[in-house]
C-alpha positions in Angstrom: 91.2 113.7 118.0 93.5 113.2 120.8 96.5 111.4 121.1 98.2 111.3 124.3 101.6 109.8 126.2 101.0 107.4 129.2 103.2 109.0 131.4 105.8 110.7 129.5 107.6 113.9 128.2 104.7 115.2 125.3 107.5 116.7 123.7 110.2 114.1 123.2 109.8 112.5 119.9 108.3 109.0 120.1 110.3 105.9 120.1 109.4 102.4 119.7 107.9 100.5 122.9 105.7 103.8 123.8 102.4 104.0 124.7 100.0 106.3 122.8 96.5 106.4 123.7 94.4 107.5 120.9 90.8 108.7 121.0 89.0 110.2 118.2 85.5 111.7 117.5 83.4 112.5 114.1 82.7 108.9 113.7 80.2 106.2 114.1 80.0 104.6 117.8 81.1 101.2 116.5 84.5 103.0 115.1 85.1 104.8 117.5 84.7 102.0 120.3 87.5 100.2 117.6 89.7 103.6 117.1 89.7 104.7 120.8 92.8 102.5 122.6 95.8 102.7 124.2 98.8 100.9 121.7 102.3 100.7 121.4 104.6 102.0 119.3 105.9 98.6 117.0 109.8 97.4 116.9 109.2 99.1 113.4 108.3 102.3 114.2 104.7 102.5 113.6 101.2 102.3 115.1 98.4 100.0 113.7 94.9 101.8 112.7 91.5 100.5 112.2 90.8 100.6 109.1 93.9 102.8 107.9 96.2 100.0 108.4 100.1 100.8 109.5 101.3 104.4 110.3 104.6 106.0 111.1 104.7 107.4 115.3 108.4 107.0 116.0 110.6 110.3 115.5 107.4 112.2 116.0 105.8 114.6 118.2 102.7 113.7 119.9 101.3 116.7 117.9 103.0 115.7 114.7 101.3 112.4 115.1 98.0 113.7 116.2 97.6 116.0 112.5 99.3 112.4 111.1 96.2 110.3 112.5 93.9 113.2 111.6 94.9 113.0 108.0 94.8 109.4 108.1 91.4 108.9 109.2 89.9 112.1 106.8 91.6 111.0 103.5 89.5 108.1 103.2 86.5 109.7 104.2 86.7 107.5 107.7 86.5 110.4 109.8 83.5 112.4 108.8 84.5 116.1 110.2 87.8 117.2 111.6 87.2 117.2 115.7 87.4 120.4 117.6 
């Protein structure tokens, strides 16, 4: 699982309007062509999953919001194995 910044300070917490690029392994190829994007950070606060739904970034770390993601794609058995 990687999440990464477009161009900015990886440890500044997120804030609404950035961009997060988010690519993930340990699931199907149809998923993961779904999962793996580049998104922005909502007016609200959050990022929206595939098949998780809405999910908290801003006030984050990258990091923070890499475990986050993680978490949110093993819980429901989405994410088969945690990535390496």
């Amino acid at each position: 699982m990687v999440v990464g910044g477009i161009a900015q300070n990886t440890q500044l917490p997120l804030k609404a309007g950035d961009l997060i690029a988010l690519s993930i392994g340990g699931v199907g190829e149809t998923d993961a062509a779904q999962i793996n994007k580049v998104c922005s950070i909502s007016d609200g606060g959050t990022i929206n999953l595939v098949h998780v739904g809405e999910l908290k970034a801003v006030g984050l770390k990258r990091s923070h919001l890499q475990r986050a993601v993680e978490q949110a794609y093993i819980k429901p058995e989405i994410l088969t194995r945690r990535p390496q």
